[in-house]
N, C-alpha and C positions, 0 to 999 in steps of 0.2 A: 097708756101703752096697750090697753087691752085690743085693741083693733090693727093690730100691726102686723097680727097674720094675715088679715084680710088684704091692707094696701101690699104687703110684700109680695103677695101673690097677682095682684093687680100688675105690681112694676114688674113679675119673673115675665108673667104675660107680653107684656108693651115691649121687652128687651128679647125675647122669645121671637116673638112674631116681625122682627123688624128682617125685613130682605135682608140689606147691611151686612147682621150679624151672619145668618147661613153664606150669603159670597164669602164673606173675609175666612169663613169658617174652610168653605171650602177649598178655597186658595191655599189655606195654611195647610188641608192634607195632601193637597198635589204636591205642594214642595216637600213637607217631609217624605214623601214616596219616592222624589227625583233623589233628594239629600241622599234617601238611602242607598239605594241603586245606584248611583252616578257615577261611582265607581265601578261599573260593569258593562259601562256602555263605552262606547267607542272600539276605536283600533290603535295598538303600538306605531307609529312609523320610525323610519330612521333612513333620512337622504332621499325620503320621499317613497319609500317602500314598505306595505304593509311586513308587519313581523308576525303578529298574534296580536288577538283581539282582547283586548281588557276584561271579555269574560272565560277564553282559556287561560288567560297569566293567571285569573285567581283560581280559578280551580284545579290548576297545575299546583300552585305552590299551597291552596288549599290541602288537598293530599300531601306534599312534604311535610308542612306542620302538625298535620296530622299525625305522621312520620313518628315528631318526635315530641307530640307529647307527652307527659309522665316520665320524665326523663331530666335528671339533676345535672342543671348549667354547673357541671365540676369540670375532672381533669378529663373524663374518658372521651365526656363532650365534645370540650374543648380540644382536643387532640385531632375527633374525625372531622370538626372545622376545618382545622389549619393542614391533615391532610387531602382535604375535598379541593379548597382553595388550591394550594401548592399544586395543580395540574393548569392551573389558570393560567394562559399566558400574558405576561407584562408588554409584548411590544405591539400591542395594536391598539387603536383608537377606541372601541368600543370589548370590554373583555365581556361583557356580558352578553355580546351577539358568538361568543365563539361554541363550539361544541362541546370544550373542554368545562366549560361555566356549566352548560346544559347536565351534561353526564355528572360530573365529579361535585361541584360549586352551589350550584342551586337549594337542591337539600336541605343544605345548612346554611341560606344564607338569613334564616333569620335569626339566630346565632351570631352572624360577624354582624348583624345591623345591632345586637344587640351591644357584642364586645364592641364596635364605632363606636355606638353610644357613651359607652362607660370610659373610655380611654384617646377613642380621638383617632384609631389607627386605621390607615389607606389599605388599598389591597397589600401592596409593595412590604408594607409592614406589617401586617397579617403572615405575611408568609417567611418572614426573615424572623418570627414570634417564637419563642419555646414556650409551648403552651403551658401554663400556670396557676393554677387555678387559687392561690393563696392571692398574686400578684395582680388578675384580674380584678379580686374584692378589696386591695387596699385601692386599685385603682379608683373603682367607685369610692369608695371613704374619701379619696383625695377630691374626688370631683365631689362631693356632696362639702368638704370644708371651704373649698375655693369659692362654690356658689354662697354659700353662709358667709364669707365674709364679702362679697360683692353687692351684698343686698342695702346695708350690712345688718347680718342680727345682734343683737345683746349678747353679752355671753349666757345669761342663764337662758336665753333662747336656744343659744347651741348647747348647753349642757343636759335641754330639754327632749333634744332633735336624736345627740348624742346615747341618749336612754333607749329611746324611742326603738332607735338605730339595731342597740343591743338587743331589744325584743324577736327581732326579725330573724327568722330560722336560714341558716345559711350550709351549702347554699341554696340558692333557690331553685326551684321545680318550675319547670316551663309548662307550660299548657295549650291546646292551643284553644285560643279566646278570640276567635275574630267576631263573633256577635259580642261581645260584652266592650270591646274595644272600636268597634263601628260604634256603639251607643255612647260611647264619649264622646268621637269625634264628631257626633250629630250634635251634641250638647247644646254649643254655641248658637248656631242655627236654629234650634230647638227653642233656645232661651230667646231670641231677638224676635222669632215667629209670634211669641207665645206675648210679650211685651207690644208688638203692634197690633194684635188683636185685641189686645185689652184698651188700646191709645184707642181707636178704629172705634168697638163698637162699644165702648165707656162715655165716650167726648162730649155727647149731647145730653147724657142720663139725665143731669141736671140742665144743664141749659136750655133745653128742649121747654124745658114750663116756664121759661122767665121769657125766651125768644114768641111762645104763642101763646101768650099770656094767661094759660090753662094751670095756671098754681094755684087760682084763687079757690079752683073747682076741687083741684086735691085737698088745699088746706081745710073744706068744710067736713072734712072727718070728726069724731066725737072725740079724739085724745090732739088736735091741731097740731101743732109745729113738729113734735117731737119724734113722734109713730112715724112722720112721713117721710123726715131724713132716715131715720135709722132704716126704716124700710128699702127705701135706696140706696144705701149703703150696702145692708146684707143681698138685695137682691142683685148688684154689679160682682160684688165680689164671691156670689153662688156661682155668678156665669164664669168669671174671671179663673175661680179654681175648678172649675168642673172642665174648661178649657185646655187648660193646664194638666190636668187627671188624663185627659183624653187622649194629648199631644204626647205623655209621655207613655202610656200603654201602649200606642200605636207606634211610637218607634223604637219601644224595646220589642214590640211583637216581632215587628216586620225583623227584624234586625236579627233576634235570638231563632225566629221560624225561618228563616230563608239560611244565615250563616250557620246556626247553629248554636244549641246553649250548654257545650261545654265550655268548663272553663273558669265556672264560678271562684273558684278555690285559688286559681292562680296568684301570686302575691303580685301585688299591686306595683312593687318596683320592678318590676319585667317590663313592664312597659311605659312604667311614669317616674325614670331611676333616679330622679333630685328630691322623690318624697320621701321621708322615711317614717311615715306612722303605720304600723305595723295592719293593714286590711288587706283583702282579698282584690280581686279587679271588679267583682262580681259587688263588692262592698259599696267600691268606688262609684258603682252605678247607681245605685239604691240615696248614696246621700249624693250626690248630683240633683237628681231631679228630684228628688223630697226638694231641697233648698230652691229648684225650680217652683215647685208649687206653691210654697212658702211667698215667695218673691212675688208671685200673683196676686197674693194678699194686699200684700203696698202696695202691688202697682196700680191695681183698681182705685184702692182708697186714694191714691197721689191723682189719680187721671178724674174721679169723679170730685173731689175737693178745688182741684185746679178749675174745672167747668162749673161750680159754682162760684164759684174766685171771679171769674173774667166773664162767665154770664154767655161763652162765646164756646161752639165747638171745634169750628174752627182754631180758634186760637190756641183750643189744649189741644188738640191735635196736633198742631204746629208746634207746640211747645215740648208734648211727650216726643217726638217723631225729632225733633232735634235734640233731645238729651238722649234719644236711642243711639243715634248716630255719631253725637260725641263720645260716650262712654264706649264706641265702639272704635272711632279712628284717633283721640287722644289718648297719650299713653304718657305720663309722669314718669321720668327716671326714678328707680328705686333707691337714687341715693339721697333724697327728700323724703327721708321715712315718713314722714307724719300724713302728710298732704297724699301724697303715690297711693299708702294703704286705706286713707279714706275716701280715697279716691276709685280704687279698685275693687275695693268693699261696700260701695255704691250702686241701687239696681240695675243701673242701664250698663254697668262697667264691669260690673260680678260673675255673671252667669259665663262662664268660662271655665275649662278644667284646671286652668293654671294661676285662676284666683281664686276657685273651691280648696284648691288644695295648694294652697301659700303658705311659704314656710313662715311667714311671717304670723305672729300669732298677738293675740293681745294678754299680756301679761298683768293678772291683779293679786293684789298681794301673795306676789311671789310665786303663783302656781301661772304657768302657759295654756293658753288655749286656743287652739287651732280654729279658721277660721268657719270650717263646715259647724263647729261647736256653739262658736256666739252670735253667728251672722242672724243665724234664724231668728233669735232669741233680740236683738235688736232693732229685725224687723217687722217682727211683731207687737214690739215696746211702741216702734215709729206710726205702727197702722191703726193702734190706739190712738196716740196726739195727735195725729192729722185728723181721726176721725172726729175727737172733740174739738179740734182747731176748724172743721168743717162744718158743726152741727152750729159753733155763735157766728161764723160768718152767714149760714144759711138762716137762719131766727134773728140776726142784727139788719139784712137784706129785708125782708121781710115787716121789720117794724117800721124800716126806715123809707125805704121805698114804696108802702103803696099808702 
């Protein structure tokens, strides 16, 4: 192995220098730049009439949020909601073109998006509400037991959630977080970018020397078979997490410098309210894409094992690029626990905010653990056996074939 810095350096080069990799590269920052922004281009219409443009709404309701951050989702809150609403009237088509929405409604309406969320209630019922603030948070309780038994969890999963639950300072403090909540919803995008960039410019690492029959010239290194996979190995998955590293700095930048980075602190059920482990929003961001870069890991080692496997880049292109697409348009009912969670906990099907943070957890002797806790930790475990499941198919190739 003593020469494996040498050839690692050779393959950073050859994976470097390949055009391939800069288009795909750059491809992948144009979209995260649209991802970002997308939300700020265009115009509202209604019946075919400009209203405002998708970049005054947010910076209209930018300022409200603003409004009311540092400000406890209690009873006072809740009160100037339901009398901001109460001026809204009920009989017209659209209440949120009226004047009375503009003036009194708007303000706070991210507060009744909030109470919807927790409770289910229309305007109609918002306004007929005696605001509550005890009766708001058994509401969420209720709605956090209904989703726990629809999933279904174990009981010592619920009695895990239930703990959990108790941890959580109530009530809670609003904040406003639109950069740290844009960087979630980029997540998924993030994560599928980041996975065909690695399918893309992983596909040939190996195939490339079996298709122009230039292995013979790599294998005559002084340590042979061994230095030369492992070399390839570290140097795909240098690229694969350095890609990774990049895709997520760039979109927490853009995201926390253009929206803003207050907000860190906010609890994480203000806006993800079926979770109940006791983090920040700001928290939630940080083990997202850690678990993103993590995921990188396997996916190089699956993408470059596969192109030794079949000899073909094409084919693991075709092969990664449809398990990208599966894991992304099948969806297992959650009442097949077994199969659903293995399934979701899968790289091509994981990278998602609602499989990072599943209440579903894997239980070992009797302690629960959530799945941002073990997923890493298993794909890590994975990115080892594939790696030695790749190094005898690549040394069995090798003696057998030439």
């Amino acid at each position: 192995m003593r020469n494996l810095g040498t050839i690692y350096k050779y393959e950073m080069k050859k994976l470097t220098g390949k055009k391939l990799l800069w288009v795909t590269a750059f491809l992948c920052v144009a979209a995260i730049v649209i991802n970002v922004f997308a939300g700020l281009i265009g115009t509202y219409y209604v019946d075919g009439k400009p209203i405002e443009s998708n970049y005054e709404a947010f910076r209209k309701d930018q300022a409200y949020r603003k409004n009311l951050s540092g400000r406890y989702i209690a009873q006072e809150l809740l009160q100037e909601t339901v009398d901001g609403y109460s001026h809204v009237p009920t009989n017209v088509a659209r209440y949120s073109l009226t004047e009375e929405y503009e003036t009194y409604a708007r303000p706070y309406s991210e507060i009744f998006n909030l109470i919807r969320s927790w409770t289910g209630m229309d305007l109609a019922s918002l306004q007929n509400w005696e605001p509550n603030e005890a009766a708001l948070y058994e509401a969420r309780a209720q709605r956090l037991e209904n989703n726990w038994q629809s999933i279904p969890l174990t009981d010592t999963e619920k009695e895990f959630w239930r703990n959990k639950e108790s941890q959580i300072d109530t009530p809670l403090i609003y904040y406003y977080h639109e950069g740290y909540e844009n960087i979630l919803n980029c997540f998924l995008t993030v994560g599928v970018l980041m996975l065909l960039f690695v399918a893309i410019c992983l596909s040939n690492l190996f195939a490339d020397e079996h298709i122009r029959r230039t292995d013979q010239l790599v294998l005559s290194s002084i340590g042979g078979k061994a230095p030369v996979y492992w070399a390839k190995i570290l140097a795909g998955v240098t690229v694969s997490v350095a890609a990774a590293t990049i895709m997520t700095l760039m979109t927490m930048s853009l995201n926390l410098g253009y929206y803003g980075a207050e907000g860190f602190e906010m609890p994480f059920q203000s806006c993800f309210s079926t979770y109940s482990y006791p983090i920040t929003i700001g928290q939630a961001c940080l083990i997202a894409y850690g678990i993103l870069i993590v995921a990188s890991i396997l996916a190089a080692v699956f993408v470059m094992v596969i192109s030794e496997l079949f000899r073909s880049g094409i084919v693991t292109l075709a092969i990664s690029a449809g398990l990208i697409i599966l894991g992304n348009v099948i969806m297992i009912p959650t009442q097949y626990r077994v199969i659903a969670q293995i399934w979701d906990w899968s790289p091509m099907a994981y990278l998602s905010t609602w499989n990072v943070f599943d209440p579903r957890t894997l239980t070992l002797f009797g302690q629960c653990f959530t799945s941002w806790q073990v997923v890493p930790a298993i794909y890590i475990l994975l990115s080892v056996v594939l790696a030695v499941v790749g190094k005898y198919i690549y040394q069995r190739y090798q003696v057998s074939g030439r």
